[in-house]
N, C-alpha and C positions, 0 to 999 in steps of 0.2 A: 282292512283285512283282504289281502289278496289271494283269490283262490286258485287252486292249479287247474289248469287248461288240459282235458286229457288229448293224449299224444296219438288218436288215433286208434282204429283197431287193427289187429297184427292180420286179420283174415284179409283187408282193406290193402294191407302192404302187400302182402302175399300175392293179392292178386293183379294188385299195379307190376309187382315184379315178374308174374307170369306172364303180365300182357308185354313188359318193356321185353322179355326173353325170347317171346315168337317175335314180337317185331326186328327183335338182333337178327333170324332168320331169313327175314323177306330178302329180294336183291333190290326194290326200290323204294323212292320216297325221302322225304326229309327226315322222317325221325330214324330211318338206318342209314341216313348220313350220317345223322347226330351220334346212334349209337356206334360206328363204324369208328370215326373218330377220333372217340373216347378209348374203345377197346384195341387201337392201335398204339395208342400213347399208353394206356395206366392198365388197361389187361380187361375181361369181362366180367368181372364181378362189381369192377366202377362202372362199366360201361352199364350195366343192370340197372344199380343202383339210380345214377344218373335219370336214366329214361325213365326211370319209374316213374322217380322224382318229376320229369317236365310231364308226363300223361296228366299227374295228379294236380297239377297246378294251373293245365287246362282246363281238365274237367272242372277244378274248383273255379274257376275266372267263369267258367261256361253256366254252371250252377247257382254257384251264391248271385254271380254280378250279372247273371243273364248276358254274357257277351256270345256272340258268336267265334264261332272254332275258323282262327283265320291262321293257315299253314303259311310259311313265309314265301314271297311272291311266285319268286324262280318255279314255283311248286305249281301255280292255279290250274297247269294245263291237265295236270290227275282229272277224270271226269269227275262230277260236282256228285255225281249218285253214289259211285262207289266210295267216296267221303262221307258222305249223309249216312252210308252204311255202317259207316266202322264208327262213326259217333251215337248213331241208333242203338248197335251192338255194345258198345261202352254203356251207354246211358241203360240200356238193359239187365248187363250185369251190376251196376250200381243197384239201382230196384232190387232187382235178386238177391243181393247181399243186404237190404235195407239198411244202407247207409242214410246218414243224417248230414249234418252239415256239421255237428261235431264232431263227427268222425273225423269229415275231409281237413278240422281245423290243425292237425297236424303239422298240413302245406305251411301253416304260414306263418311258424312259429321257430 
């Protein structure tokens, strides 16, 4: 008997979508390469969509599999605090929202 996998909660989405939508904002870094990208090829609401999507599949690699948050290389010279911050500040809002790890199972389905 196979049971269904819930898809998440919708506060959970909402708020990866608010974080990928200030990040479309900033002028640097690699995730508004990534978003930039996107939203020049397929329009901003993929581009949303998209980064949601990669925040959520770090944070989840970061959480369940205890990996550390490694930005792709080009990136390292970002100072290492102001990263530690915005992964503090994520890891923060997770807590606040008292997500679980069924929540986050969404990512990987």
């Amino acid at each position: 008997m196979s049971h269904h996998i819930p898809k998440g909660s919708s506060r959970l989405k909402i708020a990866f979508r608010n974080t990928a939508n200030a990040i479309g904002n900033l002028k640097e870094g690699w995730l508004v390469d990534f978003f930039k990208r996107i939203n020049y090829k397929k329009g901003r609401a993929t581009a949303v969509t998209a980064l949601a999507r990669k925040l959520a599949v770090i944070i989840w690699n970061m959480l369940v599999k205890g990996q550390n948050y490694n930005p792709p290389t080009q990136y390292l010279f970002l100072d290492e605090k102001r990263k530690m911050g915005m992964v503090k500040r994520i890891q923060k809002q997770i807590t606040k929202f008292g997500l679980t790890n069924e929540d986050l199972s969404f990512i990987t389905n």
